[in-house]
N, C-alpha and C positions, 0 to 999 in steps of 0.2 A: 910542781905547777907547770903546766902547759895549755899556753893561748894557740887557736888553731884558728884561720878563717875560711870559713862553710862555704860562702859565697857572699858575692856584692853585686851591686847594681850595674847591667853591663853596658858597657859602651858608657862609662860611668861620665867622664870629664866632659864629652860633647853634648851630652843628657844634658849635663850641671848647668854648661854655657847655653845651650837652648833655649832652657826654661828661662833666665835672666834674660835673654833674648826676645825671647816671646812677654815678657813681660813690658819689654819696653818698646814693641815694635818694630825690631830691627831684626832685616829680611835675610841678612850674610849668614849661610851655614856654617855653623863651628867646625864641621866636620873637614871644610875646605881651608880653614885656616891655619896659617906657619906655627908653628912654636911659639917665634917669638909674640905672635897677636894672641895663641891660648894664653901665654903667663901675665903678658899686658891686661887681660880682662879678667883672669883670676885673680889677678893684688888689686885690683876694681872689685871685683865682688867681696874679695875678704874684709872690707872696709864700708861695704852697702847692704842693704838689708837682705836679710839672713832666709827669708823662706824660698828660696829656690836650694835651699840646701836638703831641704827635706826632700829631696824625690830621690837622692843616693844614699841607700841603705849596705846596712854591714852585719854579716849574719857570724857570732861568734861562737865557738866552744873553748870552755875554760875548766879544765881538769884540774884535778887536784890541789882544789881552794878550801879553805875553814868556809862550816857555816855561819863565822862570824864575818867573813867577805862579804859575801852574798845576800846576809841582813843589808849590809850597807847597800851592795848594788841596785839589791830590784828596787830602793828608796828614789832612783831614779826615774821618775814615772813615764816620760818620753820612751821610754823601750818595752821590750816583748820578751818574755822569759819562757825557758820549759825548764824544771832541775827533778833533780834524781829524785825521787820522793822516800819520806821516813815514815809513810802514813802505812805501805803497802810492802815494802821491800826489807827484808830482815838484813842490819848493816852492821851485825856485830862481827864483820871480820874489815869491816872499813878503817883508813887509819887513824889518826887524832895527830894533828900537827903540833909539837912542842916549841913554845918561844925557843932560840938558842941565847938569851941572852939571862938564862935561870943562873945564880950561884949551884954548886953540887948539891951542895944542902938541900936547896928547894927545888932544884929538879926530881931529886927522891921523894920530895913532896907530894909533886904535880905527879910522876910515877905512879904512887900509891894510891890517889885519888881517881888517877884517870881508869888502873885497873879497878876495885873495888866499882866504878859505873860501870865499867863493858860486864862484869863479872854479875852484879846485878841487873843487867838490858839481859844479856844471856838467860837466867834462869829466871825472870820472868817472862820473856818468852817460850822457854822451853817447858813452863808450867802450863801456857795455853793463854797466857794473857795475850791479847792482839798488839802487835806490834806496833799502834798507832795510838796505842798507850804508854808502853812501854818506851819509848819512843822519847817521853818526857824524863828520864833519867840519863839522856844519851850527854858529852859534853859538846860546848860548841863549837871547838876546836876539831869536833871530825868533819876528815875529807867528804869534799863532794863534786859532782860536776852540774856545769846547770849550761845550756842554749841560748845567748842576748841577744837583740836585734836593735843599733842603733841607726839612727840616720846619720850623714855627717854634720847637722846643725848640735845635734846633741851631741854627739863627740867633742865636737869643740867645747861648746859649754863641760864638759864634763872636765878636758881636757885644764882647761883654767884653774879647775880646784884640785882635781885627783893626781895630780903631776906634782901639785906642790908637796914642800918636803913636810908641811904641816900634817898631811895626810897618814894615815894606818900605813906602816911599810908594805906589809901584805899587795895594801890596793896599789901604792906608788909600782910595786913590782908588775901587778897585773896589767895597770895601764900602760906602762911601757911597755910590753911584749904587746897588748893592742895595738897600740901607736906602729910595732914595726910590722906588723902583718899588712896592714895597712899602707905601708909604707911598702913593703913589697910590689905589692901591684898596683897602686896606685900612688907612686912618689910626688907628685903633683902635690896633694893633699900635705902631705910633712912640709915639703919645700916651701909651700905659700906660704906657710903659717897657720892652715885651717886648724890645727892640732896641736897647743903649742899652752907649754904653762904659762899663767896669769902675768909674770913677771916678765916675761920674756915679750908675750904676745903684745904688751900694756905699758909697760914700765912699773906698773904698780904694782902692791903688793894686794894682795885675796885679802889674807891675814895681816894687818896690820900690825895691832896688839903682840900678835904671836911674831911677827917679821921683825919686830925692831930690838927685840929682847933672845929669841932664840935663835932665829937663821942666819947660817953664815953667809945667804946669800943674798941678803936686805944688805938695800943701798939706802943712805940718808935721803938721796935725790927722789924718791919714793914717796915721801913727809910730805901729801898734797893739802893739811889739813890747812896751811896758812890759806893756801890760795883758794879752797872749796869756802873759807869761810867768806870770802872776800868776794869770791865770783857770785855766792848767793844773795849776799848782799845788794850787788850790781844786777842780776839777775832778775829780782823782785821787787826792784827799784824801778824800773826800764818798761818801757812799751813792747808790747806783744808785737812778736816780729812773726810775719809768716811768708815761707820760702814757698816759691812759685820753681819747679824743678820743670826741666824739658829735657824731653830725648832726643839724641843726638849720636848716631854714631853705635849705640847701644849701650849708651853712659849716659844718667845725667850730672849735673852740678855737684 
C-alpha cells in the first residue's frame, strides 16, 4: 500500500485564516502575522464553525488497496474520486491481497478459491466475453488504485471515526499514512488537532458499545450517558436561550 499527495491547496494556512477572517470582518492579514497569533487563531477555529475549512483541499493517490477499501471510501460523499476501472481494463495479472491472519489450513483455502476466480476471469476473457462481464467473477480482495479529493473539514470528520481502532485495519492503515502526508507539508493541520481520532479530539468515544467491551483504549471517564440523560432533562425543561455573538478581534464569543 502507498499514500502519495498530488497536491493541496496553496498558501493553504493564510487562505484557511483569511476566509474565518473575512467572515468575521477583521481587516489583519494572516500573511503578516507571528506564529504565535497563526496557532492562537487556529486552536480558535478548531473549536468554531467548521465551513471555512472547506476552501483547503487535499488531492490523494492511494495504491495498492483491496476493492473492499474503496467500497468503504467513496461511501464518503464529501470527496471526488477517479479508480482504475474493471469495466475496460483486463486485470487478470493484478494482485489479490490475502488477510495474514488465515490458519495454514485456510489459507490453502483462500489460495485455491482465489486461483480457480483469476483462472476463470482469464478464460472468459480470453473466449471474448467483454471484460465488464467478466469482471463480475473477479474477488474483492484485488489491488487497485483510485485518486480522492478531500477538503480538510472532511478530513476531520472522517478522521474521528477512520483512525478509531473499531475501524477495518486496511482503512486505519490508510488513514494514517494520509494523516502524515498531510502532516508533511502542512504540520499546522496534525498539531492543532484538525485530524485527530474521536477520542483524542473529544474525550469521547465514536463507538461506545464497541469502546467499553473491546478497546484497550476506552476510558471509563468516557461513560457520558448519566449526564446526557440529565442534561436533557435540564435542557427541555428550560427556556430558549439565544446567544447574540460579536466580532471582535476576529473571534467571537
Amino acid at each position: 500500500m502507498k499514500v502519495s499527495l498530488l497536491s493541496t491547496t496553496p498558501d493553504a494556512l493564510t487562505l484557511l485564516l483569511g476566509t474565518k477572517n473575512t467572515r468575521l470582518g477583521f481587516d489583519a492579514d494572516p500573511a503578516t502575522w507571528t506564529d504565535a497569533q497563526r496557532a492562537e487563531h487556529l486552536a480558535y477555529m478548531r473549536d468554531t464553525i467548521k465551513s471555512s475549512w472547506e476552501f483547503v483541499d487535499y488531492v490523494f493517490k492511494i495504491e495498492g488497496v483491496t476493492r473492499a477499501f474503496t467500497h468503504q471510501l467513496v461511501r464518503t460523499r464529501a470527496g471526488s474520486y477517479a479508480q482504475e476501472s474493471q469495466r475496460t481494463v483486463d486485470v487478470r495479472e493484478s494482485p489479490v491481497l490475502k488477510p495474514d491472519n488465515l490458519a495454514p489450513d485456510l489459507s490453502l483455502l483462500w489460495d485455491a478459491a482465489i486461483k480457480a476466480a483469476m483462472e476463470t476471469y482469464s478464460a472468459l476473457a480470453d473466449c471474448g466475453v467483454p471484460v465488464q462481464d467478466a469482471r463480475g467473477i473477479l474477488p474483492t480482495n484485488m489491488t487497485t488504485s483510485i485518486v480522492a479529493k478531500f477538503s480538510l473539514r472532511t478530513l476531520h470528520e472522517m478522521a474521528r471515526v477512520r483512525l478509531c481502532v473499531r475501524t477495518q485495519g486496511e482503512y486505519q492503515e490508510v488513514f494514517r499514512e494520509m494523516r502524515a502526508r498531510v502532516a508533511e507539508v502542512h504540520p499546522w493541520a496534525v498539531d492543532a488537532g484538525f485530524i485527530e481520532v474521536e477520542c483524542v479530539a473529544t474525550g469521547t468515544c465514536a463507538f461506545p458499545r464497541y469502546g467499553k467491551t473491546e478497546c484497550k483504549f476506552y476510558d471509563p471517564r468516557m461513560d457520558l450517558d448519566a449526564l446526557k440523560t440529565e442534561q436533557r432533562a435540564k435542557f427541555w425543561a428550560g427556556e430558549k436561550q439565544v446567544a447574540v455573538p460579536v466580532a471582535k478581534g476576529g473571534r467571537t464569543m
